[in-house]
VEXKOLVO-576051 format. One line per 5 residues: their letters; for each residue x, y, z of C-alpha. Coordinates in steps of 0.2 Angstrom, whole numbers, padded with zeros to 4 digits. Layout:
% residues N
A) X:Y:Z | ... $
% end
This chain:
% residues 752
XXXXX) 0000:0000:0000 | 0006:0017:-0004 | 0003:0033:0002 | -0003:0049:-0007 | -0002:0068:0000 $
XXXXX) -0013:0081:-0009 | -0015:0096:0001 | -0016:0091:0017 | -0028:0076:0014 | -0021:0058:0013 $
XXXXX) -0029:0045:-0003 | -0025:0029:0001 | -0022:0019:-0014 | -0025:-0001:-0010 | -0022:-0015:-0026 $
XXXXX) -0034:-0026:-0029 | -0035:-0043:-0039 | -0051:-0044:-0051 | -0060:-0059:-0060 | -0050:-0057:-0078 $
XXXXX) -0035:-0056:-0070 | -0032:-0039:-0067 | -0026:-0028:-0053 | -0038:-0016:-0051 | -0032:0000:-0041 $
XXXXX) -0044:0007:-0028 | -0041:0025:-0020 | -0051:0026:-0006 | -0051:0044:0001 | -0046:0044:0020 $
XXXXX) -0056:0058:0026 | -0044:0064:0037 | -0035:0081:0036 | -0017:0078:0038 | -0008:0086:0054 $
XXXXX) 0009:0091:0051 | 0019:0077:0062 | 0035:0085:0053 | 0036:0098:0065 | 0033:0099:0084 $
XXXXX) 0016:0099:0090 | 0015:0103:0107 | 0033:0110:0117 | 0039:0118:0135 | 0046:0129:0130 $
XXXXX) 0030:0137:0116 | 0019:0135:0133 | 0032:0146:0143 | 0034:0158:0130 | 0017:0159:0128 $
XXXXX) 0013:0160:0149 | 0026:0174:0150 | 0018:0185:0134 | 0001:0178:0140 | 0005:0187:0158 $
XXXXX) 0008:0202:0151 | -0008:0205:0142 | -0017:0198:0157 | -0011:0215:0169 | -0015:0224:0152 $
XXXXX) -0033:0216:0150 | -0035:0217:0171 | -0029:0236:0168 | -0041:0241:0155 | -0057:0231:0161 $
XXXXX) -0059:0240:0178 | -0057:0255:0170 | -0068:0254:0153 | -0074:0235:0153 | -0061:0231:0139 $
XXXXX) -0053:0216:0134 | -0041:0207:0121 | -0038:0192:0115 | -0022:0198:0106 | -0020:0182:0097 $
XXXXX) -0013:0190:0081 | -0001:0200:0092 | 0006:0185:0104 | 0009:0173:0088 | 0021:0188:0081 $
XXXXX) 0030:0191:0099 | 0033:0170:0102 | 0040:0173:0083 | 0050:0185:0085 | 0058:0178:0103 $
XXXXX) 0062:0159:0094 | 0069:0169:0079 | 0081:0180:0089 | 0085:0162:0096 | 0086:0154:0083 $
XXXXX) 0107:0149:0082 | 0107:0141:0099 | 0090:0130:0094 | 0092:0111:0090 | 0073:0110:0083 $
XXXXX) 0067:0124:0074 | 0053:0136:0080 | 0036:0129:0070 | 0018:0136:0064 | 0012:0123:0074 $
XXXXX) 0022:0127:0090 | 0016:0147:0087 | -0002:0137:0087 | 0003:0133:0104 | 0011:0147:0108 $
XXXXX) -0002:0159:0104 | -0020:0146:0114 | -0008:0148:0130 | -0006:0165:0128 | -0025:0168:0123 $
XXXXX) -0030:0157:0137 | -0020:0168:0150 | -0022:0183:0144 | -0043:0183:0143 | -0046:0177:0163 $
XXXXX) -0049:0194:0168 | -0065:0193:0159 | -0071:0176:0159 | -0065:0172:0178 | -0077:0190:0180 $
XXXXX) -0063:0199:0189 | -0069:0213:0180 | -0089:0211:0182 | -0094:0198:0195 | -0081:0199:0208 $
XXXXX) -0081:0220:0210 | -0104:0219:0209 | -0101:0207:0223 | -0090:0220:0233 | -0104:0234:0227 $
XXXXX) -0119:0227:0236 | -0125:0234:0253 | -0125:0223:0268 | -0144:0222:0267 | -0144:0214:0249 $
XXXXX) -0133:0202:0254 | -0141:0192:0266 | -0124:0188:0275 | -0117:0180:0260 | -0099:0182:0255 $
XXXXX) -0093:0196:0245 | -0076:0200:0247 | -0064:0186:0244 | -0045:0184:0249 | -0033:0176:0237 $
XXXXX) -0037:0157:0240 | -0055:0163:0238 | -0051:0171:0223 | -0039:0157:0216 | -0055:0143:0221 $
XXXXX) -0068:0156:0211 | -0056:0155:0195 | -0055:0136:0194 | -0073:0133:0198 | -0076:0143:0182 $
XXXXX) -0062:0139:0172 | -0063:0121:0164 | -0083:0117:0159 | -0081:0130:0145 | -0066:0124:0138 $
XXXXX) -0072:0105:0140 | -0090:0111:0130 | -0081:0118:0115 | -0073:0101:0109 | -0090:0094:0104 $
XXXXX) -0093:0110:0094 | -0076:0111:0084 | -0082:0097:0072 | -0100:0107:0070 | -0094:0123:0065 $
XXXXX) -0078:0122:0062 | -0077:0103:0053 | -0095:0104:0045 | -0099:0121:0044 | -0084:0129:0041 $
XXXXX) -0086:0145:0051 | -0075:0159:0048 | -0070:0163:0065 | -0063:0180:0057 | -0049:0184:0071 $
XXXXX) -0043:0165:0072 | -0042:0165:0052 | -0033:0182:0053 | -0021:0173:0066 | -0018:0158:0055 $
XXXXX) -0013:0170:0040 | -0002:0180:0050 | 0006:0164:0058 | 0010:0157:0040 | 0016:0173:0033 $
XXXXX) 0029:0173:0047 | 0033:0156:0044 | 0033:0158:0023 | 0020:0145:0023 | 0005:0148:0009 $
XXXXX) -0010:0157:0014 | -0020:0143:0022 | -0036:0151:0016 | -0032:0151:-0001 | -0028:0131:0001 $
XXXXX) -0042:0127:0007 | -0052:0136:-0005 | -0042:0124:-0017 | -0045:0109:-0009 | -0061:0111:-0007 $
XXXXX) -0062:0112:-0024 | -0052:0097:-0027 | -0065:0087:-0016 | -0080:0092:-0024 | -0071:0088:-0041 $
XXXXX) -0065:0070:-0036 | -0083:0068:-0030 | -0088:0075:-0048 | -0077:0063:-0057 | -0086:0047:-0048 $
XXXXX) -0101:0052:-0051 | -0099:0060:-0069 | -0086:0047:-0075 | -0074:0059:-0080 | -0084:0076:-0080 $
XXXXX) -0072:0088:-0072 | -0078:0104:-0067 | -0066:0117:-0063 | -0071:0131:-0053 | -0065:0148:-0058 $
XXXXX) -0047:0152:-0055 | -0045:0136:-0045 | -0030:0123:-0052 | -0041:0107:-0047 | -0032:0088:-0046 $
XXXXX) -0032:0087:-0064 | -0025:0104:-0069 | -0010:0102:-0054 | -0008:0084:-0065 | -0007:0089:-0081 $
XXXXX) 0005:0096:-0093 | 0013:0115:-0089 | 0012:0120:-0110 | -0007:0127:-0109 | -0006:0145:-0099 $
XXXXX) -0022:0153:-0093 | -0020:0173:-0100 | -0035:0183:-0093 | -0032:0193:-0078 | -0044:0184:-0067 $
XXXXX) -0033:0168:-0067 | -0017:0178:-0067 | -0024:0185:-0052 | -0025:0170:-0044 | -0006:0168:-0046 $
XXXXX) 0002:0182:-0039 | 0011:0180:-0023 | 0008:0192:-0008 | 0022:0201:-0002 | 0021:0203:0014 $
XXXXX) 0028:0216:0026 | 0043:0209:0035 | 0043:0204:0052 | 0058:0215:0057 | 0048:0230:0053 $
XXXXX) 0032:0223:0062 | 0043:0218:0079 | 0050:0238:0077 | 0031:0245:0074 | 0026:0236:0090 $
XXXXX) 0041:0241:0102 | 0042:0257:0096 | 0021:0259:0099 | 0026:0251:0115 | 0038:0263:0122 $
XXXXX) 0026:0278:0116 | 0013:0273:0125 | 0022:0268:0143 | 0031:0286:0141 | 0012:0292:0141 $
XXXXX) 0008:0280:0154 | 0023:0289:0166 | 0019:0306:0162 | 0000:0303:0166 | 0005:0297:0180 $
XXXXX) 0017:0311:0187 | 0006:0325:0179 | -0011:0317:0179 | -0017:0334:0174 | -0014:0327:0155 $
XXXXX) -0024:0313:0158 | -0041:0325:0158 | -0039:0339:0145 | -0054:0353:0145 | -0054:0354:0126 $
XXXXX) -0073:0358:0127 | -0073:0369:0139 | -0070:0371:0158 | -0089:0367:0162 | -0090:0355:0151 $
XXXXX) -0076:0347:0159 | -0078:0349:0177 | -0100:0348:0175 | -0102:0336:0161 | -0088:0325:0160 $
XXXXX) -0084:0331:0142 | -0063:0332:0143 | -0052:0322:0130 | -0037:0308:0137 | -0024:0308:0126 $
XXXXX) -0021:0289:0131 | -0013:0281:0115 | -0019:0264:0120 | -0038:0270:0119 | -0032:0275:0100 $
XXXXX) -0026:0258:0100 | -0041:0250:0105 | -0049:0262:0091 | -0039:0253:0078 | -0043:0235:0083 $
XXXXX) -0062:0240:0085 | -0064:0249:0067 | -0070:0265:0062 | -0089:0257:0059 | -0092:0252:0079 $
XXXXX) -0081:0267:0086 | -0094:0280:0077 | -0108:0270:0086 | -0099:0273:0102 | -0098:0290:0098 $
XXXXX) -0117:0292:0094 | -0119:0284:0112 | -0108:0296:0119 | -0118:0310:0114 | -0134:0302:0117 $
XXXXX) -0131:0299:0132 | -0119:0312:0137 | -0123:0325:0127 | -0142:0325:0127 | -0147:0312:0142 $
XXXXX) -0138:0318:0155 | -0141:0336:0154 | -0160:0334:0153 | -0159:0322:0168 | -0150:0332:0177 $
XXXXX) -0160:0348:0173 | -0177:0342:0174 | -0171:0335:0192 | -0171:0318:0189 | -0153:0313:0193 $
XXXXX) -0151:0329:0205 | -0134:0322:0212 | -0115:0324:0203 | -0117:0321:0183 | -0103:0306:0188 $
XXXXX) -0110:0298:0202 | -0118:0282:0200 | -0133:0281:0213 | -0139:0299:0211 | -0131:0308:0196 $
XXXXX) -0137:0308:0177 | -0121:0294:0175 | -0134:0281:0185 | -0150:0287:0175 | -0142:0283:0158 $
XXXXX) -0135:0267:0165 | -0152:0260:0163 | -0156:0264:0145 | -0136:0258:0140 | -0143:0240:0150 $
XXXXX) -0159:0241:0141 | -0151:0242:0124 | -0137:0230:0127 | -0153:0217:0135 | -0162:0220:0119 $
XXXXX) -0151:0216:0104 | -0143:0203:0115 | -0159:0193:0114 | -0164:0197:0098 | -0148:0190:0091 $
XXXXX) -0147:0176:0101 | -0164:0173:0096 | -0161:0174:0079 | -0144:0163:0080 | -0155:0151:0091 $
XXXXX) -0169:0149:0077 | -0154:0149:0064 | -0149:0131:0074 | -0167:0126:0073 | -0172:0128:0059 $
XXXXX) -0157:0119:0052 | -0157:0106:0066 | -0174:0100:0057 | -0170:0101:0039 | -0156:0089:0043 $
XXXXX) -0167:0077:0053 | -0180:0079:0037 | -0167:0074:0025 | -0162:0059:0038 | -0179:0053:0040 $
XXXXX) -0181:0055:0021 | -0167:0044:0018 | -0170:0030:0031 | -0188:0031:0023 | -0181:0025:0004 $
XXXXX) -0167:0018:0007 | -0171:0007:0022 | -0158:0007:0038 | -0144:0018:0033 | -0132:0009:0045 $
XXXXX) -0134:-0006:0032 | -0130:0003:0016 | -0112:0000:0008 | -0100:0015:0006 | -0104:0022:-0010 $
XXXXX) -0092:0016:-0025 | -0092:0020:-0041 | -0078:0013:-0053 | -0072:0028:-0065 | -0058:0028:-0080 $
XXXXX) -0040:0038:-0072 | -0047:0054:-0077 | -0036:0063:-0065 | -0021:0062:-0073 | -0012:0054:-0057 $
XXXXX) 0001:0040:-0058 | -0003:0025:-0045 | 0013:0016:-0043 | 0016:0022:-0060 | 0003:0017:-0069 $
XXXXX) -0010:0032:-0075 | -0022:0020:-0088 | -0028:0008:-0074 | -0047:0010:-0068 | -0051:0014:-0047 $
XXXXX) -0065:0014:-0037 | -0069:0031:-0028 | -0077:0031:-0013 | -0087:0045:-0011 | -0088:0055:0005 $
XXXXX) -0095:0069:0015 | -0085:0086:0013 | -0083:0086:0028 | -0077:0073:0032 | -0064:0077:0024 $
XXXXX) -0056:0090:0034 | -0057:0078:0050 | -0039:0075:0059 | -0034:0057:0063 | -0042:0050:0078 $
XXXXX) -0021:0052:0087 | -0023:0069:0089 | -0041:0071:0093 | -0046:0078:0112 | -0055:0059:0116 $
XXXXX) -0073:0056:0120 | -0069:0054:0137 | -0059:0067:0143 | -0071:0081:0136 | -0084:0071:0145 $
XXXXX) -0079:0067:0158 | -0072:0084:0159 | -0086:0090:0158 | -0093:0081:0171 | -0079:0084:0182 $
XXXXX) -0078:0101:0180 | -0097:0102:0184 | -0095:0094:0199 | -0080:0107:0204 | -0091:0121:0200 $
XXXXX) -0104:0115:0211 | -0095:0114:0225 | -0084:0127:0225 | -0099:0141:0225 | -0108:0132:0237 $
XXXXX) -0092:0132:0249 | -0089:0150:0243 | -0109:0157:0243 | -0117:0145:0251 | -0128:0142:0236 $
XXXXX) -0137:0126:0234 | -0128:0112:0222 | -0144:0110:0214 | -0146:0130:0207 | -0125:0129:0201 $
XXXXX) -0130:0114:0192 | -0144:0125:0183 | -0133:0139:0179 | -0122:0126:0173 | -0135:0117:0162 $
XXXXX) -0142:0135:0157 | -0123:0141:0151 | -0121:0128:0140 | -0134:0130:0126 | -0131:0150:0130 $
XXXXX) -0111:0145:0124 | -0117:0138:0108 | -0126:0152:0101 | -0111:0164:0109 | -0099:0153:0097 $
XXXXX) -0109:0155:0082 | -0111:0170:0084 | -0093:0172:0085 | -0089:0162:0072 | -0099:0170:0060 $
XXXXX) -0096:0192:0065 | -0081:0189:0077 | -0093:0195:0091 | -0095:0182:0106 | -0112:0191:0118 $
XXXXX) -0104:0186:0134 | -0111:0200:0142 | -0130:0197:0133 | -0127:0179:0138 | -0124:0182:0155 $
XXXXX) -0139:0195:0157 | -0150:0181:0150 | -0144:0170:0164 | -0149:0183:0178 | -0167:0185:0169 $
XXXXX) -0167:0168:0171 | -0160:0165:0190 | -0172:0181:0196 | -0187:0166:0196 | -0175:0151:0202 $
XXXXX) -0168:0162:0216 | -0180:0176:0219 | -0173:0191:0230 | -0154:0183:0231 | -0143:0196:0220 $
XXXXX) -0128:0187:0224 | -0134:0172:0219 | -0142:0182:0202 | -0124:0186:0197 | -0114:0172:0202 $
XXXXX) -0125:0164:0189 | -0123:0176:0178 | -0105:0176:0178 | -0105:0157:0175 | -0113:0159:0158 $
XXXXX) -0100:0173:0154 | -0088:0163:0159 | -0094:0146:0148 | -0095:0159:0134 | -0082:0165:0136 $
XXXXX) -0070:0152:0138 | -0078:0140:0123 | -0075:0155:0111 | -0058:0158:0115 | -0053:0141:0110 $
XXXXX) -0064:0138:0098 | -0054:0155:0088 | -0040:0146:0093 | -0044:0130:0085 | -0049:0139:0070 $
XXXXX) -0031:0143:0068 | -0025:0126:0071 | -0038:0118:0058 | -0030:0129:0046 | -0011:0126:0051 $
XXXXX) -0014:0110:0051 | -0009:0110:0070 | -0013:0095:0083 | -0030:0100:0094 | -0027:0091:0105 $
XXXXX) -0012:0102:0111 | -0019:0118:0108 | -0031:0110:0121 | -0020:0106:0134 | -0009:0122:0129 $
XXXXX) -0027:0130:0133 | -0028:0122:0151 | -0011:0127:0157 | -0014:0143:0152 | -0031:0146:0158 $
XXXXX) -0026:0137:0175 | -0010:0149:0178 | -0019:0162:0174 | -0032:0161:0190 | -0015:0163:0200 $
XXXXX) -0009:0176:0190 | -0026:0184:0190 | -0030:0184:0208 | -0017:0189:0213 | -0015:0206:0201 $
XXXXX) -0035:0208:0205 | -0029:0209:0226 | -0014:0223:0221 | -0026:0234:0211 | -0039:0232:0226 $
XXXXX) -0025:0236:0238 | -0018:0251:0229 | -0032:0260:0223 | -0050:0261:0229 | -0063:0250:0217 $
XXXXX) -0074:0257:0209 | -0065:0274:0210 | -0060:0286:0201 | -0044:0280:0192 | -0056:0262:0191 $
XXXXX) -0073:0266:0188 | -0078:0248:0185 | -0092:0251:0172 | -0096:0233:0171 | -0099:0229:0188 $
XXXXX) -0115:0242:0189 | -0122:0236:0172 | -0121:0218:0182 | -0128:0225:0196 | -0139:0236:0191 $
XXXXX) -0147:0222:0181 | -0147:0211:0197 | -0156:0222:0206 | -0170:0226:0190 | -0175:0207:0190 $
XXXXX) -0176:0206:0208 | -0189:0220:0206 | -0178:0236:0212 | -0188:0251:0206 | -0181:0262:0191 $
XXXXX) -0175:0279:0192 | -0189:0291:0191 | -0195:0294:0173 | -0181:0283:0165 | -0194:0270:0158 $
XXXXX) -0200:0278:0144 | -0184:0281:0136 | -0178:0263:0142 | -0193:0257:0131 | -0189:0267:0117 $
XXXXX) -0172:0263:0116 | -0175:0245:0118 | -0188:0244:0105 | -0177:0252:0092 | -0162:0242:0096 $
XXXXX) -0173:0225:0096 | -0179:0228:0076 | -0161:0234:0070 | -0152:0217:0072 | -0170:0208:0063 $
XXXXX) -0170:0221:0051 | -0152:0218:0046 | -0154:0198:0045 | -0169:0203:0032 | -0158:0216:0021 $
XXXXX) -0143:0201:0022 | -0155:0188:0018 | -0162:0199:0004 | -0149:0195:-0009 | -0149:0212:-0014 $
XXXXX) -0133:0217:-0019 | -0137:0236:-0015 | -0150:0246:-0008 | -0156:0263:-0014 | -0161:0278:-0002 $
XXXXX) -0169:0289:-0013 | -0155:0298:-0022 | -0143:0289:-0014 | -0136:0270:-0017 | -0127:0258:-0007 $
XXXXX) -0119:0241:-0008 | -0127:0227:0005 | -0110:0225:0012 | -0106:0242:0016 | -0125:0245:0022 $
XXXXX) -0120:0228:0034 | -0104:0236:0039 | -0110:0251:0045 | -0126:0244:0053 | -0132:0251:0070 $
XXXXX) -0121:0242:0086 | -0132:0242:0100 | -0118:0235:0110 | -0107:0252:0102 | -0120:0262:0107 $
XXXXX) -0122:0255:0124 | -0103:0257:0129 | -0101:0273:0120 | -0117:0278:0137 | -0109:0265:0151 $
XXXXX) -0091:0275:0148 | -0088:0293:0149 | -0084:0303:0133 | -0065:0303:0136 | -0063:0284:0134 $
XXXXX) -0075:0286:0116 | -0067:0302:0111 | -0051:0292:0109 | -0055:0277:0103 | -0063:0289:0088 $
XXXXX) -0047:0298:0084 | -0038:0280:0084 | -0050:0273:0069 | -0054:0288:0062 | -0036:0293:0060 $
XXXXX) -0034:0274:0052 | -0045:0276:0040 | -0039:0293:0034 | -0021:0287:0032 | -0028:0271:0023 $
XXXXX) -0036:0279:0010 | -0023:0293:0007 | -0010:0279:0006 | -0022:0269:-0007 | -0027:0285:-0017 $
XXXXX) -0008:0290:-0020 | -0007:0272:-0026 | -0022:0270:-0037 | -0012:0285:-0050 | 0004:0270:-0050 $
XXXXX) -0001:0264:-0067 | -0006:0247:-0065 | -0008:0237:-0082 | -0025:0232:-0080 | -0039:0237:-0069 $
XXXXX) -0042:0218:-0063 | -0023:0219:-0055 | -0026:0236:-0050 | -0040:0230:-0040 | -0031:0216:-0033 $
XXXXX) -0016:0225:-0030 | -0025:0237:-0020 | -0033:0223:-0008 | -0016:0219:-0005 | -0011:0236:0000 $
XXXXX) -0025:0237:0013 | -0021:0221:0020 | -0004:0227:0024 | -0010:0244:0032 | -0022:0235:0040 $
XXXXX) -0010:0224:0048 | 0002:0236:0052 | -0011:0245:0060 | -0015:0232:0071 | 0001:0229:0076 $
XXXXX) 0003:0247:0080 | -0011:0248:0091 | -0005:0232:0101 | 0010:0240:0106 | -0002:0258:0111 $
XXXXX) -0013:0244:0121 | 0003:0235:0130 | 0013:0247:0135 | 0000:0259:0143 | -0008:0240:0152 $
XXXXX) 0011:0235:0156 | 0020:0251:0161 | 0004:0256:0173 | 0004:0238:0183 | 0023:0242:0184 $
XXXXX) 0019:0257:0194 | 0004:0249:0204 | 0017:0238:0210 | 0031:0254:0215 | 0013:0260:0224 $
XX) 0009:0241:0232 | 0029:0239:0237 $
% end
């Protein structure tokens, strides 16, 4: 037996003796997607790399979530770093530094850098601290550091163990974009000099459908546009495609090289950390009255020239940015002044409890309630809808073909169309077995995550959770193991969500959990968001892997490392976490003025709502307004998607659906851009705004270059925005890092 490698799919050619003497050559497609075993897998010394880059974004995320509610994966940006450390080591390595090995690298790094959020160390744990004695019923609300460390386990595993089971649904089967774990992958191969892994499997996807086609057409070969199938890589070199499109096709992409990236990040680094000192000495910059004294002092309108809020501008793009802004001046430009003159909010604009900043809290948690449920709700009729169109076909074809289970592989014996020697021979007939696309792209069974550990796992880590919050809370086992039960299906819809915009709810999912818990635990807030943060948490937790094992599927890496890569990190990170989360409490008060901790009165506000608090006076009108327009926008953009329209017309004016999409209303925008004060947004603003000015002034100068033909031109151009954008990115990771690393520096001169 012999063994052929097209793409990254193995064909297993078997001989076979038949009646008139004969051998008969059978190629029988494996249907499994081929893991590089040429290079390490899994490595010490990617997993220390990757806790020690990981650690750094995690007092960056820790930093910047009590203060605004943001946090990073910073995938793209920790697979360039662990690059750039093994290159600079590179003469003293026996084994060199692999995409596969960044896969690694890069889940570790993910997995420590993102507890912040999902361990609710910027949520959960500072509402707990929020709540007066008399809405605690004598529960536990402040926790010392084995608390702390106890909380982050019991909420660190039963996410990660539930997204296994999904990787082969949308990943396998459905083929989910995952957008930032396929931006990942392509920056990993481009460091690497590997092909874009997109463009390959575009390519052999083609050459599976065609394989498929050959069987059943006998020879029919149907090439897809652009795309060199099995036959065309086969064939003779003399015939040459000449129109553009194909030409197209062929051009290699030049990247930036990653030298000049490494510089772009360290030199972004050190801006920002100088800005991060000087704030810190004259925190007079920090707060600039560009509006005005009173607007300053009154209405919180002042302007922080924080590079790493520009930073978070880039990575956020121009399109949500602008709907922050919008609810910036909603809610602090038109809200807040009316509640605060009609006597509403009669206390300081900033104050939570009395001010205008605690009356437009509610209408930013009514819009974020609103599209949350009406996305998910449209993600969970998605699945069903679905779910019974595949169990219509299966009944439809147990019905005329009788018990599936009994039914032979299906073979069909065709001519040696392809082209392809087998042992030498290219004129001998095979038998194809045909099979699911799918199926396909499956990895071997060797480097598979077992049935047994994710279920068990799961179990396991169930079990953990229960008891830990009942030790910790005193809540009964049986309402964990609700939250629990509840969080799951909530993880599914988070992921395809994320998998198809790049978006994962957490915070909807979570709210949907308190509506949920105020009828299972009437009257017991902390109860309400301790269930609340254990559906962040599953959310939270299954999409971070599932990115990463987006990446891996496309690099061909094992997931069964990038798992364990993705427990080591997220069980160093509770320690890490903890005990960053203890030094910030110690140094500075929480919620205060330096950390205001936006996301812990969105949770608690919401806590107390469903355990029937009383509003604000004369907030609910406006709550319902708001909450009705942000409930139609997300079902009227599914209609104009699903229109297959490819523009829309607005009297004199036209626009394409995918620009109309891309600039669609973000209640979630909007609802930060009210929950944050204007200096946070104003930046952020300035950041994307200024991108998107240098982008296009860059691509316009280009454009006048004198391409050959305008098919090139076009493509040339997406090229060049891919670099700036690229470069843009990494310039902002280095304006988020070293404001995040040089401030927790200081907090620990303060704490020491």
């Amino acid at each position: 037996m012999s063994l052929l490698i097209q793409s990254r799919h193995a064909f297993e050619v078997k001989s076979v003796a038949t009646d008139d003497g004969h051998e008969q050559r059978r190629q029988i497609v494996s249907g499994r997607h081929m893991v590089d075993v040429s290079q390490p897998q899994f490595t010490w010394r990617a997993i220390i790399v990757g806790l020690l880059f990981g650690t750094i974004l995690c007092f960056s995320n820790l930093w910047f979530g009590l203060q605004s509610g943001w946090i990073s994966m910073m995938s793209l940006q920790s697979s360039l770093v662990g690059f750039a450390v093994f290159k600079a080591l590179e003469h003293v390595l026996d084994v060199p530094f692999g995409p596969a090995e960044n896969v690694v690298l890069q889940s570790t790094a993910v997995a420590t850098a993102t507890m912040p959020l999902a361990g609710g160390f910027v949520g959960i744990l500072p509402a707990l601290k929020l709540l007066e004695e008399s809405e605690s019923n004598g529960a536990r609300t402040v926790l010392n550091f084995g608390q702390l460390c106890a909380w982050g386990l019991a909420l660190t595993f039963f996410g990660v163990f539930f997204a296994i089971p999904l990787r082969r649904q949308t990943i396998i089967k459905e083929k989910l974009r995952f957008p930032s774990g396929t931006a990942t992958a392509q920056m990993i191969s481009v460091l690497h000099k590997r092909p874009d892994p997109t463009l390959v499997d575009e390519q052999l996807q083609a050459e599976t459908t065609a394989l498929n086609g050959v069987a059943r057409d006998h020879g029919t070969f149907v090439r897809r546009r652009g795309i060199a199938t099995a036959a065309d890589n086969t064939s003779d070199n003399s015939q040459e495609d000449t129109d553009d499109e194909v030409q197209m096709d062929n051009i290699s992409v030049d990247d930036v090289k990653w030298v000049t990236k490494l510089i772009i990040l360290f030199v972004s680094f050190t801006m920002s950390g100088v800005y991060a000192l000087l704030a810190h000495f004259f925190p007079i910059i920090a707060a600039l009255p560009v509006f005005g004294r009173r607007a300053s002092t009154v209405w919180a309108w002042n302007l922080m020239p924080s590079l790493s809020y520009a930073g978070q501008g880039i990575i956020m793009g121009l399109p949500t940015c602008i709907w922050m802004l919008v609810g910036s001046v909603v809610g602090w430009g038109i809200l807040s002044p009316l509640a605060k003159n009609e006597g509403w909010a009669p206390g300081s604009v900033t104050d939570w409890k009395t001010g205008s900043r605690g009356w437009i809290l509610w209408i930013s948690l009514a819009v974020m309630i609103a599209e949350s449920i009406i996305s998910l709700g449209l993600v969970g009729t998605k699945e069903l809808l679905l779910a019974l169109g595949r169990l219509r076909v299966f009944y439809g074809k147990c019905k005329t073909s009788g018990s599936l289970l009994s039914q032979p592989p299906e073979e069909v014996t065709t001519p040696n169309t392809l082209g392809q020697s087998v042992d030498g021979d290219t004129n001998v007939p095979k038998t194809v077995r045909l099979v699911a696309e799918e199926d396909l792209d499956e990895v071997d069974p060797r480097f598979l995550v077992p049935a047994w550990v994710t279920w068990g796992g799961l179990f396991a880590s169930t079990l953990l959770c229960m008891g830990i919050v009942k030790a910790l809370f005193d809540i009964p086992m049986y309402d964990t193991l609700i939250a629990v039960v509840l969080a799951l299906p909530l993880a599914v819809l988070g992921v395809r969500a994320l998998g198809e915009t790049d978006l994962n709810p957490v915070s909807g999912i979570g709210k949907v959990s308190q509506v949920v818990f105020a009828g299972i635990m009437p009257g017991n807030l902390v109860g309400n968001l301790v269930a609340g943060g254990i559906a962040e948490a599953g959310a939270q937790q299954a999409g971070d892997l599932m990115q990463d094992l987006k990446t891996g599927h496309l690099l061909n890496a094992s997931p069964r490392a990038q798992f364990v890569a993705q427990m080591i990190g997220s069980v160093f990170s509770v320690f890490v976490t903890a005990g960053a989360y203890l030094l910030y409490n110690k140094v500075y008060p929480i919620p205060g003025p330096q950390f205001p901790v936006p996301t812990a009165q969105v949770w608690l506000d919401m806590a107390r709502l469903v355990n029937g608090h009383p509003l604000p006076p004369h907030v609910w009108p406006f709550i319902a307004a708001f909450s009705i327009l942000f409930a139609l926008l997300p079902a009227i953009a599914v209609i104009v998607k699903n229109s297959g329209k490819e523009y829309f017309a607005f009297g004199p004016w036209t626009a394409r659906t995918s620009t109309l999409l891309r600039w669609w209303p973000s209640g979630i925008a909007f609802a930060i851009g009210i929950y944050n004060t204007p200096n946070f947004t104003l930046m952020r603003v300035i950041g994307a705004l200024s991108t998107a000015v240098v982008t296009e002034v860059v691509v316009s100068r280009h454009k006048h270059s004198g391409i050959r033909s305008d098919v090139l031109r076009g493509h040339d151009e997406a090229i060049l925005r891919r670099k700036i954008a690229m470069l843009a990115i990494i310039l902002a990771s280095g304006f988020v890092l070293g404001e995040g690393t040089f401030s927790f520096f200081i907090l620990l001169s303060q704490a020491f």
